[in-house]
GUTI-625637 format. One record per residue (C-alpha): chain; residue number from 1; residue in one letter; y, x, z. Coordinates in nm, 4 decimals, m for minus. Layout:
   cadena   num   residuo          y          x          z
        A   NUM         A          Y          X          Z
...
END
This chain:
   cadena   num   residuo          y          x          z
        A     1         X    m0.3266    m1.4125     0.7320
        A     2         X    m0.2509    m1.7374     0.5685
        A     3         X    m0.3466    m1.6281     0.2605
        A     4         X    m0.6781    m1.5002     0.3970
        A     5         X    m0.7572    m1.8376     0.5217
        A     6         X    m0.6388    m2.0014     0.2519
        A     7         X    m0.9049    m1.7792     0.0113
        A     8         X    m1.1730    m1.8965     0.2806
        A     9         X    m1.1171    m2.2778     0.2440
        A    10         X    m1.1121    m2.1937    m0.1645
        A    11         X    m1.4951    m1.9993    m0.0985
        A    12         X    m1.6248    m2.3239     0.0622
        A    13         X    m1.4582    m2.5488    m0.2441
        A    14         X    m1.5289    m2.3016    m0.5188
        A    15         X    m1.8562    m2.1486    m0.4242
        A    16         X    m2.0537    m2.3377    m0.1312
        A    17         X    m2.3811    m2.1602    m0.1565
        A    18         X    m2.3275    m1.7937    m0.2048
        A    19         X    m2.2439    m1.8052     0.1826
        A    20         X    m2.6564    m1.6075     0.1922
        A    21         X    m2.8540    m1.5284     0.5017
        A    22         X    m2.9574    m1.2027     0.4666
        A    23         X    m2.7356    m1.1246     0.1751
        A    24         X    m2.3908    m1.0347     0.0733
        A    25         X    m2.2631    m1.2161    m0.2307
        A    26         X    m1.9815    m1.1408    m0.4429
        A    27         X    m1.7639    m1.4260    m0.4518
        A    28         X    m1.6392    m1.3991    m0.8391
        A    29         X    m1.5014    m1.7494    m0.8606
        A    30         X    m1.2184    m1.6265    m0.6645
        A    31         X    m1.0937    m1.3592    m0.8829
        A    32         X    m0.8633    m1.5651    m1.0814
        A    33         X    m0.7152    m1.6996    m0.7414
        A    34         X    m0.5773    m1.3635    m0.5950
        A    35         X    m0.3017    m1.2342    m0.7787
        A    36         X    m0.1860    m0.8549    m0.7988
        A    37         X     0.1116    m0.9286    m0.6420
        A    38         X    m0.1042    m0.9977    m0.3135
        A    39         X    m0.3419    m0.7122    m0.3580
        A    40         X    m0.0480    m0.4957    m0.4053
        A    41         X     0.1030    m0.5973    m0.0860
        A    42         X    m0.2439    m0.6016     0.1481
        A    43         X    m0.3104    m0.2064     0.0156
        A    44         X     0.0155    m0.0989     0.0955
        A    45         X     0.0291    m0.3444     0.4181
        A    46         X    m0.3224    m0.1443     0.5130
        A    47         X    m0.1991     0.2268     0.3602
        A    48         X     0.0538     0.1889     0.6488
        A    49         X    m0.2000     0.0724     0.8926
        A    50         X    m0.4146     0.3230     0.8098
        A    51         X    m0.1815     0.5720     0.8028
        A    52         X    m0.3338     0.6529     0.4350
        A    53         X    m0.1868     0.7049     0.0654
        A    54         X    m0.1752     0.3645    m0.0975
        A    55         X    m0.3245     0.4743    m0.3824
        A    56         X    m0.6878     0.5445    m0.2364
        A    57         X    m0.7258     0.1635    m0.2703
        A    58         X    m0.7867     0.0933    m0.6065
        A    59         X    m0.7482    m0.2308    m0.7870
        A    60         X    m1.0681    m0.1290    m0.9877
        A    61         X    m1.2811    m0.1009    m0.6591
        A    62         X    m1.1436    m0.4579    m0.4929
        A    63         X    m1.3913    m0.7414    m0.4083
        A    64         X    m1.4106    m1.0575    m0.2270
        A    65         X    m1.7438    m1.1268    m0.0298
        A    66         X    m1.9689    m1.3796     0.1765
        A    67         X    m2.2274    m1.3772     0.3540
        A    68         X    m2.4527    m1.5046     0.6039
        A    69         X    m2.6046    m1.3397     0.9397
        A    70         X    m2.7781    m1.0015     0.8091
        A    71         X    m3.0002    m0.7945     0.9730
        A    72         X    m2.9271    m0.4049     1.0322
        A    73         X    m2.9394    m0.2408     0.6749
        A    74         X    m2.7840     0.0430     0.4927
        A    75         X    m2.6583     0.0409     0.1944
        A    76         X    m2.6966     0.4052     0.0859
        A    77         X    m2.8372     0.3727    m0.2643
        A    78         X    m2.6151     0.1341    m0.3866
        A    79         X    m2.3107     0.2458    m0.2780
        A    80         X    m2.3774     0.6462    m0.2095
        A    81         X    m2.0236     0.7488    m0.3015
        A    82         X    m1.7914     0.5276    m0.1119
        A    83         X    m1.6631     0.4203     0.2390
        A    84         X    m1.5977     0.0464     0.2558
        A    85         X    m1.2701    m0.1103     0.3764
        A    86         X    m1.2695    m0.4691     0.4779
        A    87         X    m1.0673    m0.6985     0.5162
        A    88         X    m1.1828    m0.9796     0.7378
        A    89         X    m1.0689    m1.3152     0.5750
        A    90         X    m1.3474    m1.5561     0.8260
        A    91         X    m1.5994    m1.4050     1.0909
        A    92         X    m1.7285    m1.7370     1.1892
        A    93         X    m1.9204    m1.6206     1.5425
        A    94         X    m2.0802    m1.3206     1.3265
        A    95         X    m1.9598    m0.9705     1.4424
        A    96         X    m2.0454    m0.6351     1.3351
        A    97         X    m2.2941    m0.4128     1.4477
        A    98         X    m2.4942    m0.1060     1.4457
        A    99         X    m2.8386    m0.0263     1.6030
        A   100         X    m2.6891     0.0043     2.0151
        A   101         X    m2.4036    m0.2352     2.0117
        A   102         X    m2.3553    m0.5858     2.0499
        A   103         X    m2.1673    m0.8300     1.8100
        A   104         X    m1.8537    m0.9466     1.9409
        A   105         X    m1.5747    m1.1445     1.6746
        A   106         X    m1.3285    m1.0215     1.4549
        A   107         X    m1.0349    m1.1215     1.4092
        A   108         X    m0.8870    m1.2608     1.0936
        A   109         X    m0.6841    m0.9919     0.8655
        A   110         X    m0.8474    m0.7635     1.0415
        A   111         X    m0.8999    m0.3922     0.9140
        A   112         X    m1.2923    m0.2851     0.9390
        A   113         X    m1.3845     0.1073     0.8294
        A   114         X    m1.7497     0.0596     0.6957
        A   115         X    m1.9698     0.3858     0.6527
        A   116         X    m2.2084     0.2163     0.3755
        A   117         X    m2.4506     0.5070     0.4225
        A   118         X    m2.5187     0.3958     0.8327
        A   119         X    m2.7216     0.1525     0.9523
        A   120         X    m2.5440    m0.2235     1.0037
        A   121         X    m2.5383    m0.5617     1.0558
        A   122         X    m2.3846    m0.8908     1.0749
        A   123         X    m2.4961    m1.1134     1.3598
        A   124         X    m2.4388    m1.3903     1.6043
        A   125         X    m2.1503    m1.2932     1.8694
        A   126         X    m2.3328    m1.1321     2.1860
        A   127         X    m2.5918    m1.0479     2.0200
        A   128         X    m2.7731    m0.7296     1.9115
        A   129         X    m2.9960    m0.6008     1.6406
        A   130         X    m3.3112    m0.6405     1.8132
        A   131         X    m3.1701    m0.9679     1.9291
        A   132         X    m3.1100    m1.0963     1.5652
        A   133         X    m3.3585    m1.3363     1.3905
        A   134         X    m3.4080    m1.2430     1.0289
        A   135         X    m3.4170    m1.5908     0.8022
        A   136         X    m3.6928    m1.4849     0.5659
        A   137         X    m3.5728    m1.8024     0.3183
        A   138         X    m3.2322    m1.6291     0.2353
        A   139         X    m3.1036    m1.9669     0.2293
        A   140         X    m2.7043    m2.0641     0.1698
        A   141         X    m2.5386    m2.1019     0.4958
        A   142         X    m2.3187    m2.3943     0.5392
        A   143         X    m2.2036    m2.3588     0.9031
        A   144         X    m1.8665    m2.2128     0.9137
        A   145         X    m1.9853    m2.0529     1.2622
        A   146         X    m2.2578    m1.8764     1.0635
        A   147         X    m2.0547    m1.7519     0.7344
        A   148         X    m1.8537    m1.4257     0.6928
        A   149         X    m1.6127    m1.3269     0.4458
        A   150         X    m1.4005    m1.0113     0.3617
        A   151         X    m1.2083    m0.8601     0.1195
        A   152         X    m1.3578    m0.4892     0.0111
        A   153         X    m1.2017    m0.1514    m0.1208
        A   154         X    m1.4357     0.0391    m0.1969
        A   155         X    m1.3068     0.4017    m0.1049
        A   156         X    m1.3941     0.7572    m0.2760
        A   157         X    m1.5793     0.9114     0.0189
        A   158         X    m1.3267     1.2709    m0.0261
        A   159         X    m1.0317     1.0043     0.0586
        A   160         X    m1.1942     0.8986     0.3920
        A   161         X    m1.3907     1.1516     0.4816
        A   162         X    m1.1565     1.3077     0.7659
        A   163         X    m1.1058     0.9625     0.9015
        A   164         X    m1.4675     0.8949     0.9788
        A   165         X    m1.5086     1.2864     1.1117
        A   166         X    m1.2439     1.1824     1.3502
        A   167         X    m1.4026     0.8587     1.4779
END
């Protein structure tokens, strides 16, 4: 978890405005700052979690991402063939939702299953979708309370599959 924070502060240094409203940036500038040592060690850390094969998380399909609030979306034709798993490294007062719930925090280092092909969000704590005011500017956020950032396997949808069935 240190590390995850750690990575945070180095977003706000290295890339102040691709914290987006409305938008989820990759966060590139971080790349050279996360060995593969510690990606090594957080798949296997969340294989065991998970109670999944290491191996479904593939260095090839790792990201690191910010964002702002965002409205409930899907992201279907971008990403049709993958689950997301994330890796909260900062949640701000921005939780999760979908089109009945209401946001509430997560925690850092926490381990988020992501269907990419159902509706979501990312909005103010106790709030809901309907609650949520879109910011037509997509402007950077600045406001740690108001930024989000996680760390992303993207995962073959055969490797998941059972998992969300289950849920």
């Amino acid at each position: 978890m240190d590390r995850l924070e750690e990575l945070y502060r180095m977003a706000r240094e290295l890339c102040p405005d691709e914290f987006i409203a409305e938008e989820t940036r990759q966060l590139d500038a971080l790349n050279d700052h996360v060995s593969v040592g510690f990606l090594d060690s957080l798949r296997k850390e969340m294989a065991r979690k998970l109670d999944l094969e290491p191996e479904i998380f593939s260095l090839d399909r790792f990201s690191i991402h910010g964002c702002g609030p965002v409205g409930l979306h899907d992201d279907f034709f971008r990403f049709p063939y993958v689950y997301f798993v994330l890796v909260v490294a900062h949640s701000g007062r921005l939780g999760l939702i979908d089109e009945e719930s209401r946001a509430t925090l997560h925690e850092v280092g926490e381990i988020i299953l992501l269907d990419p092909r159902r509706k979501h969000g990312l909005v103010q704590q106790g709030t809901t979708a309907e609650e949520h005011v879109y910011e037509s500017t997509h402007s950077p956020v600045h406001d740690e309370n108001h930024q989000f950032m996680f760390l992303d396997f993207d995962v073959r949808r055969p490797d998941l599959r059972g998992r969300f069935r289950r849920a």
